[in-house]
ZAMAR-778936 format. One line per 5 residues: their letters; for each residue x, y, z of N, C-alpha, C, CB. Coordinates in steps of 0.05 Angstrom, whole numbers, plus 5000, padded with zeros to 4 digits. Glycine has a CB too. Example, Ala and Ser with C-alpha at 12.3 -4.5 7.8 and 13.67 -1.06 7.14 Angstrom:
// ZAMAR-778936
as	5264/4886/5156/5246/4910/5156/5264/4934/5156/5226/4911/5181  5257/4955/5142/5273/4979/5143/5258/5001/5157/5282/4988/5114
This chain:
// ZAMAR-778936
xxxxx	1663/6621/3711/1663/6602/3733/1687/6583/3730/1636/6586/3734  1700/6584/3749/1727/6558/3749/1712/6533/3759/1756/6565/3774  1738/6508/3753/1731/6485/3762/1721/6480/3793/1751/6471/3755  1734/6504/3809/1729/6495/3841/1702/6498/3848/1743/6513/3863  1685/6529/3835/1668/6536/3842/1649/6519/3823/1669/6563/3845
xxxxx	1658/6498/3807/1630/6486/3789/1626/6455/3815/1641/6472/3740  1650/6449/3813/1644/6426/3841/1637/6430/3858/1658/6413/3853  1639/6460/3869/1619/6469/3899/1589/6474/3881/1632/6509/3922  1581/6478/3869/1551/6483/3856/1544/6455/3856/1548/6499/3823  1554/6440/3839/1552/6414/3834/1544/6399/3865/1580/6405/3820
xxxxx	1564/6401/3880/1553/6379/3902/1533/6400/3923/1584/6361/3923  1529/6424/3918/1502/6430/3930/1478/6422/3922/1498/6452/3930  1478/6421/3890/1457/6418/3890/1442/6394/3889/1454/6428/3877  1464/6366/3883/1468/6334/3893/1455/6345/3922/1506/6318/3892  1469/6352/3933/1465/6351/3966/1434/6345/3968/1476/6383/3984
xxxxx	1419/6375/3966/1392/6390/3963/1374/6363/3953/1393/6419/3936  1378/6354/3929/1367/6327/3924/1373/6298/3937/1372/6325/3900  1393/6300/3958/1392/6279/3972/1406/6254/3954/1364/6276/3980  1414/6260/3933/1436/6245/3924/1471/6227/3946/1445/6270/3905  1463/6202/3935/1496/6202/3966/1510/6203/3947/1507/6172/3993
xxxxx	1527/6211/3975/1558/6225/3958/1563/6244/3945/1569/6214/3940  1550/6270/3954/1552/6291/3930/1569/6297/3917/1548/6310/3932  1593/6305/3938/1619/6314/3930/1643/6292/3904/1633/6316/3964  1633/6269/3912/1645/6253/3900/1629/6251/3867/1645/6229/3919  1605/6250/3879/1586/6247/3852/1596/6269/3833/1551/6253/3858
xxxxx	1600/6291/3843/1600/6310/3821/1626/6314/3808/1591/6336/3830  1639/6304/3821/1670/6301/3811/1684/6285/3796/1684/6298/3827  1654/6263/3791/1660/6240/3774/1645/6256/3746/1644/6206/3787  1627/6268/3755/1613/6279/3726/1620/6301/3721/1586/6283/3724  1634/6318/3732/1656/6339/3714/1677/6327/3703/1670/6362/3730
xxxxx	1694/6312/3715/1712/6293/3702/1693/6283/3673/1720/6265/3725  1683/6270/3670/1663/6255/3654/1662/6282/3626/1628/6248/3676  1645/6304/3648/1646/6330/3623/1667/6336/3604/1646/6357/3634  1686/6344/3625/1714/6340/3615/1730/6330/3595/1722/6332/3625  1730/6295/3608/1746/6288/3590/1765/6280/3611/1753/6308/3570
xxxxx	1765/6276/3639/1800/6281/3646/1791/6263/3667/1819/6317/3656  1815/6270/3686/1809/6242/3707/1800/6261/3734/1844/6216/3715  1797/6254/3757/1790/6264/3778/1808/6285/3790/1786/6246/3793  1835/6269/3789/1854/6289/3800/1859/6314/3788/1878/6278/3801  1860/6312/3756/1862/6334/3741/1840/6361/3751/1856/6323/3711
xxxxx	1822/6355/3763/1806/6375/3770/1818/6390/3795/1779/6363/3774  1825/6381/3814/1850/6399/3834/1883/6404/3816/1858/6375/3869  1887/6394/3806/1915/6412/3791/1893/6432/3775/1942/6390/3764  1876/6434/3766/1866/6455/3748/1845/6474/3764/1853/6440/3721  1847/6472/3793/1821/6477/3809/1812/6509/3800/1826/6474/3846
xxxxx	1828/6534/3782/1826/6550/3791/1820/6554/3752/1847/6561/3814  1822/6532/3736/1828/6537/3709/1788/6542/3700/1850/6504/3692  1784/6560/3681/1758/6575/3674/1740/6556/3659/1763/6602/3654  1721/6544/3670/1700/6525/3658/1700/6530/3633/1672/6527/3667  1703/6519/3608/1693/6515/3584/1668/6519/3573/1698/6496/3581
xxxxx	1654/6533/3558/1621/6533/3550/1611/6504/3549/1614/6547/3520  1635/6488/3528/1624/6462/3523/1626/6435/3555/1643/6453/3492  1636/6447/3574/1641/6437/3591/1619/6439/3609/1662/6444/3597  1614/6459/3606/1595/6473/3631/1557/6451/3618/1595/6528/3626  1558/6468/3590/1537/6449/3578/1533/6413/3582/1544/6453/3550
xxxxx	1556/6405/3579/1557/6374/3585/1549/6377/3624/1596/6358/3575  1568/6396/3633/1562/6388/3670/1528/6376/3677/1567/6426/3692  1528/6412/3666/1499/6416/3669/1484/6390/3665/1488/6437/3648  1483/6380/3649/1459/6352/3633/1458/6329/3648/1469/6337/3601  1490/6323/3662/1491/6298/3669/1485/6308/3706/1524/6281/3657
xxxxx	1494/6331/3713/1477/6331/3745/1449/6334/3740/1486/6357/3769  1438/6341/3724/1405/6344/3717/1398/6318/3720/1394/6356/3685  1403/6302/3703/1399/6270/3700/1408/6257/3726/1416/6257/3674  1434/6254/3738/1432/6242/3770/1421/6253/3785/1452/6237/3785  1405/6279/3786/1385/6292/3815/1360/6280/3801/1383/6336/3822
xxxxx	1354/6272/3771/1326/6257/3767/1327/6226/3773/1315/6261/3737  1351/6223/3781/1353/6188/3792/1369/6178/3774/1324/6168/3791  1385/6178/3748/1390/6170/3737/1420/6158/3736/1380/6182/3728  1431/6133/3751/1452/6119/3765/1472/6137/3748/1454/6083/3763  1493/6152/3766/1517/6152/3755/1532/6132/3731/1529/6151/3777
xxxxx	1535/6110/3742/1548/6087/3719/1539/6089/3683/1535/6053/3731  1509/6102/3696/1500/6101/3657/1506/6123/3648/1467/6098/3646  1505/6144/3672/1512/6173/3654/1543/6171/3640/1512/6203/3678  1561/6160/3657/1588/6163/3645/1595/6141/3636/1609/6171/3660  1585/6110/3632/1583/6084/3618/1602/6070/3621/1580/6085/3592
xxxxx	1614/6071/3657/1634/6059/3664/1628/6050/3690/1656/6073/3663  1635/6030/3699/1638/6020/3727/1653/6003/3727/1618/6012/3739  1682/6002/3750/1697/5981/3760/1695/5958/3779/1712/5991/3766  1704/5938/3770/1694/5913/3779/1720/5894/3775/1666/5903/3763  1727/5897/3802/1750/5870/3802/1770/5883/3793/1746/5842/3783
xxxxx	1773/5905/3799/1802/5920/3790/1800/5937/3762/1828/5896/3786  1775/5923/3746/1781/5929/3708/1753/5958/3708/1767/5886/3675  1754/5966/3698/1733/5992/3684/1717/5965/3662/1757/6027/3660  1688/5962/3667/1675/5957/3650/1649/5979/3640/1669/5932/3658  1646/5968/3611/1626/5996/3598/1600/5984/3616/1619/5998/3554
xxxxx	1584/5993/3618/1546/5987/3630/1534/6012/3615/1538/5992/3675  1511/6006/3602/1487/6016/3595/1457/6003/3608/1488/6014/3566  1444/6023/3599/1410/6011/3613/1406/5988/3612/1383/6019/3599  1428/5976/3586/1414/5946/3578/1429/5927/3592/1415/5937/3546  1442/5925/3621/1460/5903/3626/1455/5919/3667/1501/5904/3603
xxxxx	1462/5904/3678/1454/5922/3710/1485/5920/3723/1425/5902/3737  1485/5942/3733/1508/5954/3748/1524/5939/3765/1500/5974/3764  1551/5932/3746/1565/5899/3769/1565/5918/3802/1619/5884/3757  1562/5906/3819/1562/5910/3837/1583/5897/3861/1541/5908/3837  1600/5908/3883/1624/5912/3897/1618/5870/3904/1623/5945/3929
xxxxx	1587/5864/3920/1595/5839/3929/1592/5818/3913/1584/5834/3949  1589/5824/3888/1594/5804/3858/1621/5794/3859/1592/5823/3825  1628/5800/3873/1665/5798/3873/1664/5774/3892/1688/5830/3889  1645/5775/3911/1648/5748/3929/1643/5726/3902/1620/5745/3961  1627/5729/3892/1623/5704/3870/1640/5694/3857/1608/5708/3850
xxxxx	1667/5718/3843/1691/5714/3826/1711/5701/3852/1703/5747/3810  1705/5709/3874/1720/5700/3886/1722/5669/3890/1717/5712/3904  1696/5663/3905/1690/5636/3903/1698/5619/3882/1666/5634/3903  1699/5625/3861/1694/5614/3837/1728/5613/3835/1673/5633/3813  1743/5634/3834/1778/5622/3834/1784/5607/3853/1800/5643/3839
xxxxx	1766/5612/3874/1788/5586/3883/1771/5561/3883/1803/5590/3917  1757/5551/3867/1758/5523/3858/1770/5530/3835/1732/5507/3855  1767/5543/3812/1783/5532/3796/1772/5526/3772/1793/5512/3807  1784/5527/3742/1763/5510/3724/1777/5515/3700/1730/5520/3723  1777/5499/3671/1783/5504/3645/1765/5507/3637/1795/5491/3631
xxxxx	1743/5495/3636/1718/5504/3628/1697/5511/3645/1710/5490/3614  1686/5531/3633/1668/5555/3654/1650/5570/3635/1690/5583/3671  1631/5576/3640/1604/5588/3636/1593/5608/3654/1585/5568/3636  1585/5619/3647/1575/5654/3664/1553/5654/3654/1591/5687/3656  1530/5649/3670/1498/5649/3663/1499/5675/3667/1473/5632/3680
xxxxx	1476/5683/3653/1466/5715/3659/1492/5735/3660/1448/5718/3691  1501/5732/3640/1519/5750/3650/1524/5776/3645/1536/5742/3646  1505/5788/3635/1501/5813/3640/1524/5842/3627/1500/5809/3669  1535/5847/3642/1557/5864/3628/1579/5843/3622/1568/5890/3647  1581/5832/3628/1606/5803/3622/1629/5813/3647/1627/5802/3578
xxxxx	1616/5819/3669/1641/5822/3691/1644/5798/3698/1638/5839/3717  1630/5784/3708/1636/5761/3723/1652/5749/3701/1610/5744/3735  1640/5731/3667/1657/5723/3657/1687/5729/3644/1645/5717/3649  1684/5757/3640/1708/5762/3633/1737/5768/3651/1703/5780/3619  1721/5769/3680/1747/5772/3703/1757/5746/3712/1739/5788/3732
xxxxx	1737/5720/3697/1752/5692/3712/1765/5688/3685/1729/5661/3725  1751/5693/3661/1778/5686/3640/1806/5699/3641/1769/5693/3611  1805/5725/3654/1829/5742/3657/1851/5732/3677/1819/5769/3665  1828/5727/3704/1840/5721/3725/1851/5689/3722/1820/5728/3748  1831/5668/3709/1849/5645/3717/1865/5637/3685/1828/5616/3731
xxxxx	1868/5661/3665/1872/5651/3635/1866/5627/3614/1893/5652/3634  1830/5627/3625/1825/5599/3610/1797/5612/3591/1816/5567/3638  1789/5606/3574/1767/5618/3552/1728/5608/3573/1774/5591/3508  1722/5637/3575/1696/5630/3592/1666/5632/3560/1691/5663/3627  1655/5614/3580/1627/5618/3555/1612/5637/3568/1603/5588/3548
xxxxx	1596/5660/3558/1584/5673/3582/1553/5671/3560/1600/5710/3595  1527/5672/3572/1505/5673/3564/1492/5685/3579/1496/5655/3559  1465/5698/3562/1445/5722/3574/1422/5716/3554/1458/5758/3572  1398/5719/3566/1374/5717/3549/1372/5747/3533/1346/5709/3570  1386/5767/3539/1388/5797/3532/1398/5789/3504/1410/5818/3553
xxxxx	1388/5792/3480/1414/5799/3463/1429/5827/3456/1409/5790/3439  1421/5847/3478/1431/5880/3483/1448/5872/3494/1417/5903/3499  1444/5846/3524/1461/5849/3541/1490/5836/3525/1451/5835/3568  1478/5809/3513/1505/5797/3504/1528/5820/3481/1495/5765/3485  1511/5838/3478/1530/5857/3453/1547/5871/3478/1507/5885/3428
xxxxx	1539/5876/3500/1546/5901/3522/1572/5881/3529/1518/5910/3554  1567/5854/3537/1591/5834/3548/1605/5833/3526/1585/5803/3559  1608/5826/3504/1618/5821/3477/1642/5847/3475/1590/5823/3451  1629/5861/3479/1645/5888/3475/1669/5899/3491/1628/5908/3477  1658/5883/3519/1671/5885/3545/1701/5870/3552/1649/5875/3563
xxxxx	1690/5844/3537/1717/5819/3527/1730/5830/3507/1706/5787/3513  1717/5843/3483/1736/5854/3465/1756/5867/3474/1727/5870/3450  1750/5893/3483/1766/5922/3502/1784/5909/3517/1747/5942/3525  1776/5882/3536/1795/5878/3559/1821/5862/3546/1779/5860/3585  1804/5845/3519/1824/5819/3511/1823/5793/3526/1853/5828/3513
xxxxx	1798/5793/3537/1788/5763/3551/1783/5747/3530/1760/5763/3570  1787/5723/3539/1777/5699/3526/1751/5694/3528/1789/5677/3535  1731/5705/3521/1696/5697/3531/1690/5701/3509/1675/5714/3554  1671/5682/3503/1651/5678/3477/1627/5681/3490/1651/5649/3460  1606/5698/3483/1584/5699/3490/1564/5695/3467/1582/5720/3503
xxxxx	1541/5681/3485/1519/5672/3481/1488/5686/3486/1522/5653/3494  1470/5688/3466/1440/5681/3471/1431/5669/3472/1426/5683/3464  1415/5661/3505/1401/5637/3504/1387/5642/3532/1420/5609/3501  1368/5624/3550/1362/5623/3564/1379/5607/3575/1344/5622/3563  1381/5623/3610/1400/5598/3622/1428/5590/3605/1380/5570/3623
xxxxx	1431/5560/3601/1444/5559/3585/1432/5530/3565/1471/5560/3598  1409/5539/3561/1401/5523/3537/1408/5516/3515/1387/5528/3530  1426/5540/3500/1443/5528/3482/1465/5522/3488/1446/5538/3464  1466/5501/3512/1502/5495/3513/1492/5459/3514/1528/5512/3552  1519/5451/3511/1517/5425/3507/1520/5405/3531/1533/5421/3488
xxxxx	1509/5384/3537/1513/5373/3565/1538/5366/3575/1500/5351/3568  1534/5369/3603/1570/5364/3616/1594/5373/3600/1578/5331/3620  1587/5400/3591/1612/5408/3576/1632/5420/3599/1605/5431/3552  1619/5426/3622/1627/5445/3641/1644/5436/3668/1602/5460/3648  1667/5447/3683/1673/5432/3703/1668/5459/3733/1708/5417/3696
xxxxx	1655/5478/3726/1648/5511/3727/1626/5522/3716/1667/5527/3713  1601/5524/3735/1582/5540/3720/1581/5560/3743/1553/5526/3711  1576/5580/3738/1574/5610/3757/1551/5627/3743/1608/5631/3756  1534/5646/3766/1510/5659/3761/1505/5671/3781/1489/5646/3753  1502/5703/3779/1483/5727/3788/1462/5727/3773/1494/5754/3786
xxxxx	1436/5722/3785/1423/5704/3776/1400/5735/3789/1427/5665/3787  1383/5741/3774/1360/5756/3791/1349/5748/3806/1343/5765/3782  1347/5759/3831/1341/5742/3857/1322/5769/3876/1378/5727/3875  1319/5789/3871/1297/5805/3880/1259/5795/3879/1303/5830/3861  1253/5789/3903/1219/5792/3892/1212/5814/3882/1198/5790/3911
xxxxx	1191/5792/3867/1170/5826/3861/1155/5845/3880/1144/5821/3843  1156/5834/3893/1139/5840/3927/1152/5870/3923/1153/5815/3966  1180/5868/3932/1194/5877/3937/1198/5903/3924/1208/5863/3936  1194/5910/3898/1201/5923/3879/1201/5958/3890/1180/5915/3855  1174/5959/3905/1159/5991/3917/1186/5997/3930/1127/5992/3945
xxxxx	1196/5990/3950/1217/5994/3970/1247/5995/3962/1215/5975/3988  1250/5991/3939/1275/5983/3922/1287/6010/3915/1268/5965/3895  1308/6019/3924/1318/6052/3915/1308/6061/3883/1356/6054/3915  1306/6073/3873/1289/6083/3856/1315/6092/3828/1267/6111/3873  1331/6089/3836/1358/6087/3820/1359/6056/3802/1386/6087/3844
xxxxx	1359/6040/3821/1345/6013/3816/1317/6005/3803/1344/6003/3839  1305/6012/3815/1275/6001/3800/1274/6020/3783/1246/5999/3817  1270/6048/3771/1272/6061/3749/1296/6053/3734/1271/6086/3754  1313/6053/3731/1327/6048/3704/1352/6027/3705/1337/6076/3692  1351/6003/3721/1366/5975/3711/1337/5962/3699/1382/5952/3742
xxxxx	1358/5940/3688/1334/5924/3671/1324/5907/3691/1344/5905/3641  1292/5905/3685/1273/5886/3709/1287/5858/3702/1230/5885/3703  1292/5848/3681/1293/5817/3675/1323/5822/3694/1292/5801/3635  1340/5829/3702/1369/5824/3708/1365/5825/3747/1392/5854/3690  1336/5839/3754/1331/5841/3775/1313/5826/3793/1327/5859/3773
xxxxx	1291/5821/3777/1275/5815/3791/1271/5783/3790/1254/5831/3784  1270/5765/3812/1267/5730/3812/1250/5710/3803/1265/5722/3834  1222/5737/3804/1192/5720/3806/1178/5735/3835/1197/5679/3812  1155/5723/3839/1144/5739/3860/1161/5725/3892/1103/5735/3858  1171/5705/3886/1186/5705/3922/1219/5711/3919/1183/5666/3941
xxxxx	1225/5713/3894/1257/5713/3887/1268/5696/3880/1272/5719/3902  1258/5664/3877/1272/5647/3882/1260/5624/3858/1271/5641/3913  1254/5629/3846/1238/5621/3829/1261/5611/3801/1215/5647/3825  1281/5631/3793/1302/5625/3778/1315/5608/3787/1316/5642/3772  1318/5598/3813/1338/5586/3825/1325/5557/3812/1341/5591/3860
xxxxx	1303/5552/3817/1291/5531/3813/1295/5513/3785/1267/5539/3818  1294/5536/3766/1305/5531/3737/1337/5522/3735/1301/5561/3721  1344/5539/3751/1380/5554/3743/1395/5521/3756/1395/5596/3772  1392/5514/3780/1394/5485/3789/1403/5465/3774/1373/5477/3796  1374/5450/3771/1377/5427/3747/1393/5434/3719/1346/5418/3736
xxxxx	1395/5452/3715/1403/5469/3686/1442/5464/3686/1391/5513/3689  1446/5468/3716/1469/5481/3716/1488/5447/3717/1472/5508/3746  1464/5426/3734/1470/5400/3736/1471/5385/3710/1452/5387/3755  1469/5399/3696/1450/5386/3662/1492/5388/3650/1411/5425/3635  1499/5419/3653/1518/5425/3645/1538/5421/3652/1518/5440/3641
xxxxx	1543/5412/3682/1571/5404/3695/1576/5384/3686/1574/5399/3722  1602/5374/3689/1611/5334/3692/1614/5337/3719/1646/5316/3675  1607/5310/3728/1608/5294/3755/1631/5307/3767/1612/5260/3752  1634/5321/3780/1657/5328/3808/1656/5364/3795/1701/5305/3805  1643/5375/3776/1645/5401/3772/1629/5416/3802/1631/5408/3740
xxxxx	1635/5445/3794/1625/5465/3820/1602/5480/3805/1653/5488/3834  1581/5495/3822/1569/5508/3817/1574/5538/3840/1546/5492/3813  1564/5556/3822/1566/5584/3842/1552/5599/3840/1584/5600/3843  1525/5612/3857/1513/5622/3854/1510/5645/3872/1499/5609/3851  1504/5674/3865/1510/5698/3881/1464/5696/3894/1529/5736/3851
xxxxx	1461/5700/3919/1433/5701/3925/1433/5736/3940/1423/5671/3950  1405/5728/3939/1395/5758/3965/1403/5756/3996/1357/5761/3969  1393/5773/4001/1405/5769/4033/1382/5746/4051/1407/5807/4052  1356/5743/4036/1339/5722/4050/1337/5689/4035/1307/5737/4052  1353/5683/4020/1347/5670/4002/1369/5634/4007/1353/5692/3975
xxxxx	1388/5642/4031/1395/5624/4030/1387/5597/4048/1414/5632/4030  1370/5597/4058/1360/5567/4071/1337/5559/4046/1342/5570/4112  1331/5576/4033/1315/5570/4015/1330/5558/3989/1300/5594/4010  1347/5562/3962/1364/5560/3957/1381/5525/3976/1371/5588/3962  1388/5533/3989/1402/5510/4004/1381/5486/3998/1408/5517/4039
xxxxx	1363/5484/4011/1345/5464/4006/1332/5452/3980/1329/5469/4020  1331/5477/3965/1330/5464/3930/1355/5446/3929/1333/5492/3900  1381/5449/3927/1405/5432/3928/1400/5405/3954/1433/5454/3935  1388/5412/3968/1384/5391/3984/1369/5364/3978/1374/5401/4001  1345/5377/3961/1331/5362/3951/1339/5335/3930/1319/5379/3942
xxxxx	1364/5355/3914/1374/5338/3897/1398/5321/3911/1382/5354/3872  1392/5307/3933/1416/5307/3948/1428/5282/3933/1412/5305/3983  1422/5274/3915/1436/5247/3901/1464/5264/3865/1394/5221/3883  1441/5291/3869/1463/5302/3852/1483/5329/3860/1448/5310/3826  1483/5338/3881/1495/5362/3895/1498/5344/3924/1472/5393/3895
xxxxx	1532/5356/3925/1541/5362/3947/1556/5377/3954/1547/5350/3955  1571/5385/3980/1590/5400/3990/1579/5428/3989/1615/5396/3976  1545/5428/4000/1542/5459/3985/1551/5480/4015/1498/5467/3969  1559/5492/4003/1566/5521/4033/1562/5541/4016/1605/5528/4052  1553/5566/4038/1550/5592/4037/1566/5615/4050/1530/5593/4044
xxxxx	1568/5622/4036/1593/5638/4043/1577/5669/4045/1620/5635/4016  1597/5685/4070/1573/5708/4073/1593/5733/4058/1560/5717/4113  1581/5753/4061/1593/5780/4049/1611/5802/4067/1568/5794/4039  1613/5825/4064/1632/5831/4085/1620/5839/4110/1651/5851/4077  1584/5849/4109/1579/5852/4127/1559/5829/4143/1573/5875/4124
xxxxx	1572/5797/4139/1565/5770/4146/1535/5770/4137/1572/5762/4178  1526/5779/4111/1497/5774/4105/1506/5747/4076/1475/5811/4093  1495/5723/4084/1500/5704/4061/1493/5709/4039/1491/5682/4064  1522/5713/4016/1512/5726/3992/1523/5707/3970/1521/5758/3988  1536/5682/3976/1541/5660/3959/1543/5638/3969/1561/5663/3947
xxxxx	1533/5614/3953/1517/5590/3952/1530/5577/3931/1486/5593/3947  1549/5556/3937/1571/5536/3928/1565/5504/3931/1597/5542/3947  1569/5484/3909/1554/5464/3914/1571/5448/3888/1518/5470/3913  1566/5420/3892/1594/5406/3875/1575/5385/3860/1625/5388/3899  1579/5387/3841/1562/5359/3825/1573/5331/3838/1571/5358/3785
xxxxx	1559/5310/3840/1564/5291/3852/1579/5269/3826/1537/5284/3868  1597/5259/3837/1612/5241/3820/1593/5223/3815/1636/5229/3830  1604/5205/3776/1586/5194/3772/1598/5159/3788/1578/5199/3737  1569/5152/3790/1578/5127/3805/1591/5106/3792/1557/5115/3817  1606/5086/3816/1631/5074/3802/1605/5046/3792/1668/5063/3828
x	1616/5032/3776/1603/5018/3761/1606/4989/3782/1616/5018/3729
């Protein structure tokens, strides 16, 4: 069997299982088998499958037709331009996480913190992107080894942390706190693609039973850690922002300037808010 006819098997049988993207899917996991990049598979379209090739194919389309996210089979996903590693133990950066990095450059910051941060995308693309040292923390200590590893490879400035939130950080150290923050109900979970609810981690997903429940924590926490005129940034669900908004509202003596900013297909997927200066004496 050549390479052409293993990518026509391959995305039939993706197809058959209703996998999206077959064609693409399978082209990432012969590559993957391989060893090589995507393109190499059309310069070689006609070159004779390998035993040990064919064996690896085989395993990893078995495992994505049983649900099993592409990103973990081959332990890569790009985010913000960089290839970061992801395993089971950290959840799959995802395309509108980028509204968050976004937000977050353009205020600005020397010091910065990445709650939850999971694979360390978020923190390690603002240390890259604005060249200043990020703290990043995760209650995971799998996850913080997965980010750790991630700053190593890239050569970011991020020190990561175990902790809740950011419990072990010290007050108003921060002029920048940022968080993808789990914001799924549990309600929710049955209806949730099954790529998702079978194998990301529940703590990186799920909010509490209305979703919003971390927010409540993550808030005061994040006000604990700013100085007076710092920003906060928080990535939400697509129902979460008048809810959200009004926790910051509440504190209207310590948050202002909060806006929401929507995503590309105008569903509000970030929630921006400024610590309030301390008062003049």
């Amino acid at each position: 069997m050549n390479i052409q006819t293993a990518l026509l098997q391959g995305q039939q049988l993706l197809d058959d299982a209703r996998v999206a993207a077959p064609r693409l899917t399978a082209e990432v996991l012969l590559a993957h088998a391989i060893g090589c990049d995507r393109p190499w598979l059309y310069a070689h379209s006609d070159e004779e499958l390998r035993e040990l090739w064919w064996i690896h194919y085989g395993r990893y389309l078995h495992q994505r037709i049983k649900g099993k996210p592409t990103q973990y089979i081959t332990g890569l996903q790009e985010f913000y331009g960089r290839e970061f590693r992801v395993t089971p133990d950290v959840l799959i950066p995802r395309p509108e996480t980028e509204h968050s990095v976004e937000a977050a450059l353009a205020i600005g910051g020397s010091r910065i913190v990445d709650i939850g941060t999971g694979s360390g995308a978020i923190g390690a693309t603002l240390a890259l992107e604005l060249k200043v040292p990020v703290v990043c923390t995760d209650i995971s200590e799998a996850a913080v080894r997965v980010a750790t590893a991630n700053a190593r490879r890239l050569e970011a400035p991020a020190r990561c942390v175990v902790c809740d939130l950011g419990s072990a950080l010290a007050s108003g150290a921060f002029d920048l706190v940022v968080c993808n923050p789990p914001y799924i109900p549990e309600s929710d979970s049955a209806g949730i693609q099954r790529e998702v609810r079978d194998y990301e981690p529940h703590v990186a997903l799920f909010g509490g039973p209305a979703g919003i429940e971390i927010y409540r924590r993550l808030i005061p926490d994040a006000a604990r850690l700013l100085q007076p005129g710092g920003h906060l940034v928080m990535e939400i669900g697509w129902k979460e922002a008048e809810n959200v908004s009004a926790m910051l509202g509440a504190w209207a003596d310590t948050w202002t300037s909060v806006e929401i900013t929507p995503d590309l297909a105008g569903i509000p997927r970030v929630v921006s808010a400024k610590r309030a200066p301390a008062p003049r004496l």
